[in-house]
Structures are given as structure tokens and as C-alpha cells.
Backbone as XML, in Angstrom:
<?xml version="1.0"?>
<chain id="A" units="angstrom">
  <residue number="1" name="UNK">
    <atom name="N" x="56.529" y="-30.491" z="-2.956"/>
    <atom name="CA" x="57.036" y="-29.881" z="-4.152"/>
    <atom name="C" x="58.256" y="-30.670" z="-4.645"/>
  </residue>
  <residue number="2" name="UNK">
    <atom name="N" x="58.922" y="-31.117" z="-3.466"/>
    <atom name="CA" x="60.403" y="-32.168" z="-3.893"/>
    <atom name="C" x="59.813" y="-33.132" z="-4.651"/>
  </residue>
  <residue number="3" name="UNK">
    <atom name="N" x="58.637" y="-34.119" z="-4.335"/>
    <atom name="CA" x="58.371" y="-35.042" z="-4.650"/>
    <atom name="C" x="57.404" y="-35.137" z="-5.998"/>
  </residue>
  <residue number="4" name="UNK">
    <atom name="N" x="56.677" y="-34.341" z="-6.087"/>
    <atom name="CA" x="55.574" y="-34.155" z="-6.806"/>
    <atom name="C" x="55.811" y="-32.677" z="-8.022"/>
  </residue>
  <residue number="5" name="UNK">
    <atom name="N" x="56.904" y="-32.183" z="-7.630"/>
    <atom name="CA" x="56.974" y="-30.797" z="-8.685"/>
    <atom name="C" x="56.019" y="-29.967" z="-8.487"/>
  </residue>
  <residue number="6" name="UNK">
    <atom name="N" x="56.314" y="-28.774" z="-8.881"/>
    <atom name="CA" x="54.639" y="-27.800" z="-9.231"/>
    <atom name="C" x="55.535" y="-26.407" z="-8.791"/>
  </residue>
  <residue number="7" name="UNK">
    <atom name="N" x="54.844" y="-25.586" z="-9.227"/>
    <atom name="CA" x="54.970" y="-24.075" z="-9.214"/>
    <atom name="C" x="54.786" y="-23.558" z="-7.609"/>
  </residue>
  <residue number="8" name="UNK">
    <atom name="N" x="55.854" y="-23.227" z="-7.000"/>
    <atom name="CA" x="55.354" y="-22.508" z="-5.404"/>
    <atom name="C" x="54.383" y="-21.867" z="-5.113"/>
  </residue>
  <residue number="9" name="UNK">
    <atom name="N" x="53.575" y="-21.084" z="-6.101"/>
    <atom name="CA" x="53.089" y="-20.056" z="-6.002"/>
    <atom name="C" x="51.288" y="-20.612" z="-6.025"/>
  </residue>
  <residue number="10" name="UNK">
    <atom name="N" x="51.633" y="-21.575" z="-7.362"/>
    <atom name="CA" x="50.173" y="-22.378" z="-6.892"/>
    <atom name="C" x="50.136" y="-23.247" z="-5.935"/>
  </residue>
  <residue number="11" name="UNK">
    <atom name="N" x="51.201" y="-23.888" z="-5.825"/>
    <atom name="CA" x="51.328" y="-24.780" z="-3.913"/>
    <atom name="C" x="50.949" y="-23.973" z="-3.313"/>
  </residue>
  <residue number="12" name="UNK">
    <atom name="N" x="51.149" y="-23.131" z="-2.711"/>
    <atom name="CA" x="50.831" y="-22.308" z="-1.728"/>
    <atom name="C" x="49.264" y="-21.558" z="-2.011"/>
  </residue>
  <residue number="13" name="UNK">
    <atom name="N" x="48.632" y="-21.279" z="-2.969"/>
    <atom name="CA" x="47.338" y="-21.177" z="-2.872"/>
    <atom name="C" x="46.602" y="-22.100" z="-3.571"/>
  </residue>
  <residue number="14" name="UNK">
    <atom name="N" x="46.874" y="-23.760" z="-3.682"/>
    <atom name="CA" x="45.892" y="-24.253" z="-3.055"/>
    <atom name="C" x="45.771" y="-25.174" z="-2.072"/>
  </residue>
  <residue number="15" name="UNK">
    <atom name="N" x="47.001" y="-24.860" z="-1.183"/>
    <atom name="CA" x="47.081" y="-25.293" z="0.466"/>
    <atom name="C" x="46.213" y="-24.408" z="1.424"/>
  </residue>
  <residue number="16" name="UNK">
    <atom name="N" x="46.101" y="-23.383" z="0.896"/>
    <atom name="CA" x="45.343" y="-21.940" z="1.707"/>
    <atom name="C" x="46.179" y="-21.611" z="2.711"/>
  </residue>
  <residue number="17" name="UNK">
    <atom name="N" x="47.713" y="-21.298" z="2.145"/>
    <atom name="CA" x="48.912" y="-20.439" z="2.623"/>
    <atom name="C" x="49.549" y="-19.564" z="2.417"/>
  </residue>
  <residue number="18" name="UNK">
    <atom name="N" x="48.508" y="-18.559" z="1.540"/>
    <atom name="CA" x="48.979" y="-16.956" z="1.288"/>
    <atom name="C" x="48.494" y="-16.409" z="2.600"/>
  </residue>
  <residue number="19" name="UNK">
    <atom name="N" x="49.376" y="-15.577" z="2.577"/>
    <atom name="CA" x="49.493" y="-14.303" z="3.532"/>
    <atom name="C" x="47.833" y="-13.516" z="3.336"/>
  </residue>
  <residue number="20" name="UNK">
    <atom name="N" x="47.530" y="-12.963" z="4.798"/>
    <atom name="CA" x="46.330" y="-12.404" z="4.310"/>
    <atom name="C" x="46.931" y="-10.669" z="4.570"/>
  </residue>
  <residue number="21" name="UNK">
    <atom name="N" x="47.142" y="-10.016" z="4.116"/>
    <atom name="CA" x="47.472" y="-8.800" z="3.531"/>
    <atom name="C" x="45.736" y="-8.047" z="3.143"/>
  </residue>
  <residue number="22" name="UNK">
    <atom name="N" x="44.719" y="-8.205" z="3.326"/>
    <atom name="CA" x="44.063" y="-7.320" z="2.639"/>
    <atom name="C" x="43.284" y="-6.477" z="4.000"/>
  </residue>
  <residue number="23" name="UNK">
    <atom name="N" x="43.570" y="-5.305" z="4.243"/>
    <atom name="CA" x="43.285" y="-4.438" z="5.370"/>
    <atom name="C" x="41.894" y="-4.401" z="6.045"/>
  </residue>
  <residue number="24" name="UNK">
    <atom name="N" x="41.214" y="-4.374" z="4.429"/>
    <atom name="CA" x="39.415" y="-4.389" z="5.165"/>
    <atom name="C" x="39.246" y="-5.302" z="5.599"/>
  </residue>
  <residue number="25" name="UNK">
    <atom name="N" x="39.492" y="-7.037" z="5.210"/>
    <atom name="CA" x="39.366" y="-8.156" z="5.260"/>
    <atom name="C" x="39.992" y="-8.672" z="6.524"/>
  </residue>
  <residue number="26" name="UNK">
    <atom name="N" x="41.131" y="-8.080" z="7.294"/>
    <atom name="CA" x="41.954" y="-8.030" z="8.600"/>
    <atom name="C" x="40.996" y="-7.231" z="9.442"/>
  </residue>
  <residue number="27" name="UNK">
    <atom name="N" x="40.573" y="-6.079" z="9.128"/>
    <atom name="CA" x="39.855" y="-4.903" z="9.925"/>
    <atom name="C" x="38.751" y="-5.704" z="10.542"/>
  </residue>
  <residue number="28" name="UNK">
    <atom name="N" x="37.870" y="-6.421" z="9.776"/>
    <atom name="CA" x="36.711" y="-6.926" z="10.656"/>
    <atom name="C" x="37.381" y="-8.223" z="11.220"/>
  </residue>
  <residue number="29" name="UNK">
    <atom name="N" x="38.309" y="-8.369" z="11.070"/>
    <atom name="CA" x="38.355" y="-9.775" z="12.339"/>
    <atom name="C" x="38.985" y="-8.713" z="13.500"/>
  </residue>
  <residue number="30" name="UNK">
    <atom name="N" x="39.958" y="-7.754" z="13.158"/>
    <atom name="CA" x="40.462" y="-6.942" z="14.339"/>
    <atom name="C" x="38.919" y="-6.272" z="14.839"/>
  </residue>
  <residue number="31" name="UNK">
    <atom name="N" x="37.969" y="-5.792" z="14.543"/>
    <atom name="CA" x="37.157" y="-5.384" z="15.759"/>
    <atom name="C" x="36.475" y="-6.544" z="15.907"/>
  </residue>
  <residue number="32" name="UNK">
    <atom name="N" x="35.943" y="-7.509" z="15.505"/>
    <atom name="CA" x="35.565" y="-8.941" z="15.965"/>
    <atom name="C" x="36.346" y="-8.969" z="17.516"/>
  </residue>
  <residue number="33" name="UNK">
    <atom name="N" x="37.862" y="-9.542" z="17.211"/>
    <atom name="CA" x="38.539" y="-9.518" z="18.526"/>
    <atom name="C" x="38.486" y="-8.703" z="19.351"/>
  </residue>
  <residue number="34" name="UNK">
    <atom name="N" x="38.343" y="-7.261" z="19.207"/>
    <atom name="CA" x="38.337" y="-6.530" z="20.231"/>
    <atom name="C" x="37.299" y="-6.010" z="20.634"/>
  </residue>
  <residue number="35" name="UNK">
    <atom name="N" x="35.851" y="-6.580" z="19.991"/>
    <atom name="CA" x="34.396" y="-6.644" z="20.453"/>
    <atom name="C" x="34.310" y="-7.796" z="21.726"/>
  </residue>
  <residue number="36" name="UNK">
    <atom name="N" x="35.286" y="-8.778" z="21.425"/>
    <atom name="CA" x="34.901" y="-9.614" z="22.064"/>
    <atom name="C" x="36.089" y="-9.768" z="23.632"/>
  </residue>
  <residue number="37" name="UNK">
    <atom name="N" x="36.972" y="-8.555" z="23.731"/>
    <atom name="CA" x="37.963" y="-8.194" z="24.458"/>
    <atom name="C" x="37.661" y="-7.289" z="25.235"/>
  </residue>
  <residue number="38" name="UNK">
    <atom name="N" x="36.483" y="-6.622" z="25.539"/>
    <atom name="CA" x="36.155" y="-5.406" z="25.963"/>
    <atom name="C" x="36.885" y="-4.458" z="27.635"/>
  </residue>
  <residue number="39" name="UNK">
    <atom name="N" x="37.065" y="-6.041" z="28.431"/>
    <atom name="CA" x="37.740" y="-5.962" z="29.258"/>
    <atom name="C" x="39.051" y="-5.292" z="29.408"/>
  </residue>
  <residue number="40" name="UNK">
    <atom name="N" x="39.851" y="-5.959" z="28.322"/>
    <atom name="CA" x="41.277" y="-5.974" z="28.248"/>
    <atom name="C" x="41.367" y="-5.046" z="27.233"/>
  </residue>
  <residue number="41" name="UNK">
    <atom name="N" x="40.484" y="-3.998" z="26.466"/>
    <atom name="CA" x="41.137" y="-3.465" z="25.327"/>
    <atom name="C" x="40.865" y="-1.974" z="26.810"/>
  </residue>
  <residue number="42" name="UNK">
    <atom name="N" x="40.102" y="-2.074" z="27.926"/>
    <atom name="CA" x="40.342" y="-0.788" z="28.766"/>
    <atom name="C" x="41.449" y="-0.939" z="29.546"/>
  </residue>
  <residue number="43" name="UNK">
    <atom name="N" x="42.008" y="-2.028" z="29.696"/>
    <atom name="CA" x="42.937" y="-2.208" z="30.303"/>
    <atom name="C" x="44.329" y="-1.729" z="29.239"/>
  </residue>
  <residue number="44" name="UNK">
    <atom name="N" x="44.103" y="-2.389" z="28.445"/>
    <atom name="CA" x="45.025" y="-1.690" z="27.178"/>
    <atom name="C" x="45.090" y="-0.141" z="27.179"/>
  </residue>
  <residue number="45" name="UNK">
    <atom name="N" x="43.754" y="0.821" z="27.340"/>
    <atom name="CA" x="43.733" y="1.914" z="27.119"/>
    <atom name="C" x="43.969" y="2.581" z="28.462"/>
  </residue>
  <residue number="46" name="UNK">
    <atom name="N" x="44.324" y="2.043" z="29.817"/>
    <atom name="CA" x="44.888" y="2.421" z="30.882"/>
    <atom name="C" x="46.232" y="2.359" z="31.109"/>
  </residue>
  <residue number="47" name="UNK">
    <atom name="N" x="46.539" y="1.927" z="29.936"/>
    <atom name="CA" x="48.177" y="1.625" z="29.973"/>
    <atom name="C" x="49.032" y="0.479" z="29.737"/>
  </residue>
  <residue number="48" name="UNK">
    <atom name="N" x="47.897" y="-0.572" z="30.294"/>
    <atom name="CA" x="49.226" y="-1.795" z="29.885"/>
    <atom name="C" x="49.193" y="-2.541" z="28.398"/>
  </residue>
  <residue number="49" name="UNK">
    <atom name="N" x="49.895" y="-1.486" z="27.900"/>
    <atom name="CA" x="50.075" y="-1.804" z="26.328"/>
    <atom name="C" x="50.988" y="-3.198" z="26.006"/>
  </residue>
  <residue number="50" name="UNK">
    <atom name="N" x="51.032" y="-3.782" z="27.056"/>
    <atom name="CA" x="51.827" y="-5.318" z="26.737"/>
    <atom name="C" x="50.667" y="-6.096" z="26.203"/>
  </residue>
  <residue number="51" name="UNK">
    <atom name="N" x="49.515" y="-5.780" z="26.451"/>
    <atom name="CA" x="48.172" y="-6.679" z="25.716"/>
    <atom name="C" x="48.262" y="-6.443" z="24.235"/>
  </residue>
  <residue number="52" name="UNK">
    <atom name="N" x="48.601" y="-5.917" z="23.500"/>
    <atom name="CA" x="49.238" y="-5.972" z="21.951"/>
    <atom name="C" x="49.380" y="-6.975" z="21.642"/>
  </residue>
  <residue number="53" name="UNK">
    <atom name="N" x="50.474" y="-7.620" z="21.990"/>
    <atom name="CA" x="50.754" y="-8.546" z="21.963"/>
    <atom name="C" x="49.717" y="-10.341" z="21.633"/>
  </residue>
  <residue number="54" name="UNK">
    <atom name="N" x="49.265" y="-9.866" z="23.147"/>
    <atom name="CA" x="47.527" y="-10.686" z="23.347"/>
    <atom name="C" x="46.518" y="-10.570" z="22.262"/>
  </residue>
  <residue number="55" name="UNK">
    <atom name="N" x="46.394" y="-9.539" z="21.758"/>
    <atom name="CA" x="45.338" y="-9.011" z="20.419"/>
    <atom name="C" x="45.769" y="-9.543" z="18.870"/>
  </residue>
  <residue number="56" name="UNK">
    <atom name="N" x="46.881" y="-9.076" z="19.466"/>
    <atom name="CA" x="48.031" y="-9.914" z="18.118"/>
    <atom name="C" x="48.218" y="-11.450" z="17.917"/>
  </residue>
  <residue number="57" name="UNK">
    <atom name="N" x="47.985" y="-12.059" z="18.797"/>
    <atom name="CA" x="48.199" y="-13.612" z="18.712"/>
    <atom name="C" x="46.191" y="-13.971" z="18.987"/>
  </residue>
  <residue number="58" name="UNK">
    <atom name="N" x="45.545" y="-13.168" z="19.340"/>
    <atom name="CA" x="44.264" y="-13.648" z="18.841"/>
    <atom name="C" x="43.679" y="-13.678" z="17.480"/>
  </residue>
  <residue number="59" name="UNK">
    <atom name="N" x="43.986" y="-12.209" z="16.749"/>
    <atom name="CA" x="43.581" y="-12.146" z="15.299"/>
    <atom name="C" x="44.241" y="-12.991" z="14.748"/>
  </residue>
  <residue number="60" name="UNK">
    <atom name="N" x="45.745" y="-13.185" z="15.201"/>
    <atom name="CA" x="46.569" y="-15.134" z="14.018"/>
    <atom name="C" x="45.803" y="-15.843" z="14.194"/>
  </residue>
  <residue number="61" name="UNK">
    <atom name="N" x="45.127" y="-16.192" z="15.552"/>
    <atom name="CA" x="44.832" y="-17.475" z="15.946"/>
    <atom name="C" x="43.105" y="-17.357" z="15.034"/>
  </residue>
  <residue number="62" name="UNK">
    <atom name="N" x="42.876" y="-16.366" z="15.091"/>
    <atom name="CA" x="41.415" y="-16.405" z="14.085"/>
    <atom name="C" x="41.646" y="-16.146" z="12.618"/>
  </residue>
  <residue number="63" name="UNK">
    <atom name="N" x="42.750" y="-16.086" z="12.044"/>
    <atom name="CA" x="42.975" y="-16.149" z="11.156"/>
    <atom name="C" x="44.277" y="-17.453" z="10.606"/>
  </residue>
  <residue number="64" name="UNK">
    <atom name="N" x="44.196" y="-18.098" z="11.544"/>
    <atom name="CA" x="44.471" y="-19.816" z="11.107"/>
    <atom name="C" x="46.799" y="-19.416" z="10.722"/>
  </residue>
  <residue number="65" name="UNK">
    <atom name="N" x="46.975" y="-18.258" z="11.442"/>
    <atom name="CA" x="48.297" y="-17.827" z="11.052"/>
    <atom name="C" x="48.549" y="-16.937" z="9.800"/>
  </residue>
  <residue number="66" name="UNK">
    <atom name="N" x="47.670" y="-16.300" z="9.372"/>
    <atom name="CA" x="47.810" y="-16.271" z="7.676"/>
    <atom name="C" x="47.898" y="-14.778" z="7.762"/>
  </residue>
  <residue number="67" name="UNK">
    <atom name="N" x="47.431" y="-14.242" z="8.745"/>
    <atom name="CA" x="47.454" y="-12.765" z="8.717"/>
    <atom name="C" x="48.853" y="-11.769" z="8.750"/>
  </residue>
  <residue number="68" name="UNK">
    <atom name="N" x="49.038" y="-10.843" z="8.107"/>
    <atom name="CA" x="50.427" y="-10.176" z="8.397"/>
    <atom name="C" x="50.425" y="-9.395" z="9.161"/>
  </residue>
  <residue number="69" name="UNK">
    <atom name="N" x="51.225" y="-10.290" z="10.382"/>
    <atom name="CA" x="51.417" y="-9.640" z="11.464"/>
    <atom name="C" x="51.613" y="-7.883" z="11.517"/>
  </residue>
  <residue number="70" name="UNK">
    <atom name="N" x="52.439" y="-7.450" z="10.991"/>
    <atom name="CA" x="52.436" y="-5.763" z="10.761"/>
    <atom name="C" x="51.313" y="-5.215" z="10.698"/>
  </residue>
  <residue number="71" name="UNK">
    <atom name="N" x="51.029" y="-5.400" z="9.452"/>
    <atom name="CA" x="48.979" y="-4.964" z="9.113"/>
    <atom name="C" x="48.158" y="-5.370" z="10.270"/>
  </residue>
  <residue number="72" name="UNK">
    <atom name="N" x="48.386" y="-6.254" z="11.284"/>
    <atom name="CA" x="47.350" y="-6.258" z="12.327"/>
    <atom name="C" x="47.782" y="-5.709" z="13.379"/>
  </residue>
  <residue number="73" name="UNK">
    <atom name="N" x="48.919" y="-5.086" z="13.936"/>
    <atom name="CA" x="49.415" y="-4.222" z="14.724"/>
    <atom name="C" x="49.025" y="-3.059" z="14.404"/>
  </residue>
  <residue number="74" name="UNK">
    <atom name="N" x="49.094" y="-2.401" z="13.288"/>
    <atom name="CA" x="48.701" y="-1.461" z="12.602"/>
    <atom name="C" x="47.576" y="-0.832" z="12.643"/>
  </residue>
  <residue number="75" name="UNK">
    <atom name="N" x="46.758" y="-2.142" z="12.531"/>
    <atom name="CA" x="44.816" y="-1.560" z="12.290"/>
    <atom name="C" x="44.849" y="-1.880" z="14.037"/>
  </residue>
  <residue number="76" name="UNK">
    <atom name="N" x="45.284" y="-2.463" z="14.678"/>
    <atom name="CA" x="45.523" y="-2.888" z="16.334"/>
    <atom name="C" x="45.121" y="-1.146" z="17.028"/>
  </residue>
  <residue number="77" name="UNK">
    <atom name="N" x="46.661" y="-0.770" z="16.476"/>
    <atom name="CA" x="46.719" y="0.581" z="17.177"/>
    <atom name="C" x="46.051" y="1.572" z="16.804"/>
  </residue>
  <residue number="78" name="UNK">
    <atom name="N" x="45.549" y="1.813" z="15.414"/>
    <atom name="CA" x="44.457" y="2.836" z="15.641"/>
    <atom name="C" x="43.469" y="2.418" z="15.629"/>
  </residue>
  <residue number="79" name="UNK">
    <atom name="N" x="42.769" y="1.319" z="16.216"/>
    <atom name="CA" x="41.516" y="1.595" z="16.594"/>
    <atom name="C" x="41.708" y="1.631" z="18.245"/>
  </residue>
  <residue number="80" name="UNK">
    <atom name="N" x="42.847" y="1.219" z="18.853"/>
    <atom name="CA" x="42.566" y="1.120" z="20.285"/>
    <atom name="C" x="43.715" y="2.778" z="20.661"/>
  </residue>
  <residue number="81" name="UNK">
    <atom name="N" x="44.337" y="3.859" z="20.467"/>
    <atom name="CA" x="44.585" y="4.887" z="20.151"/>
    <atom name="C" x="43.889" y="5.786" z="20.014"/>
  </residue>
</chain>
């Protein structure tokens, strides 16, 4: 943007670096991950709620960083709740 100018707002979408904010669109990668967690989401539901965390850095990592973190804690806890 220093070098070349341009509007932030279109830099950033067409780098494919908006935030992904849209709940339904988060929701199926969150049960994706935790279809594919089955182990650890009973272990989660026995108590060791430090795997949050773990669930949380899988849906970034399948969503390339873009996801908002909050909103996937969010849809996190009530489906495993």
C-alpha cells in the first residue's frame, strides 16, 4: 500500500484477508472439526476443557487464520455444552 497506493479495504479483499465473521459459514467448519475430533471432544465433555483451546487453533488452521476467534469459541461451546 506504501508503495503502490490503493484503498485498505480493497487491499485486504483482494489478498483474501477479511475476517470471516459469518456464523453459518464458521458453523460447518466447527462441526467438520469436531466430527473429525470425536476422541477429544469426550474428553472435552469429561472435563478437560483446556482442549478449547485445541478446537480453536484447528478451525484457524482450517480457515487459513481468517476466522474470528470469538465467533468460534462461541459456536465451540454450544455445540460441545
Amino acid at each position: 500500500m506504501v508503495e503502490k497506493g490503493g484503498e485498505p479495504r480493497k487491499i485486504v479483499e483482494a489478498k483474501g484477508l477479511k475476517q470471516l465473521d459469518d456464523a453459518a459459514e464458521l458453523q460447518s467448519v466447527v462441526d467438520r472439526v469436531l466430527g473429525d475430533e470425536a476422541e477429544n471432544v469426550a474428553l472435552y465433555r469429561d472435563g478437560k476443557t483446556a482442549l478449547m483451546g485445541h478446537f480453536v487453533g484447528r478451525v484457524m488452521r482450517e480457515t487459513r487464520g481468517r476466522a474470528n476467534p470469538k465467533l468460534v469459541q462461541d459456536l465451540l461451546r454450544s455445540r460441545l455444552n
